[in-house]
C-alpha positions in Angstrom: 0.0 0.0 0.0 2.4 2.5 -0.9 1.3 5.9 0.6 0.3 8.1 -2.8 -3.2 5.8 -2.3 -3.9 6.9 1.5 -6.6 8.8 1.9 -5.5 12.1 3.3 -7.3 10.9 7.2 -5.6 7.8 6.9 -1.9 9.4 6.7 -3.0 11.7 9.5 -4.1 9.5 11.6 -1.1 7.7 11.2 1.1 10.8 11.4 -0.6 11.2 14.9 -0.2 7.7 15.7 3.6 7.8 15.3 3.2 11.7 17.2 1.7 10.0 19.8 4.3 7.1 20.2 7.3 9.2 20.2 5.7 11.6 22.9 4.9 8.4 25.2 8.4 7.3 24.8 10.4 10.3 25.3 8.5 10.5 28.6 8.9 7.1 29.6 12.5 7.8 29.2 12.7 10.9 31.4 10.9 9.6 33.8 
């Protein structure tokens, strides 16, 4: 499924997937 066939929600909800993620992980590693 290469990404030029997303629908545009589908790569944002993705983008804020992976946002999310990398948030939760940076502040299981300060903490």
């Amino acid at each position: 499924m290469p990404p030029k066939i997303w629908r545009k929600r589908e790569r944002n909800k993705l983008i804020m997937f992976l946002n999310n993620n990398s948030v939760n992980n940076l502040m299981n590693f300060l903490l």
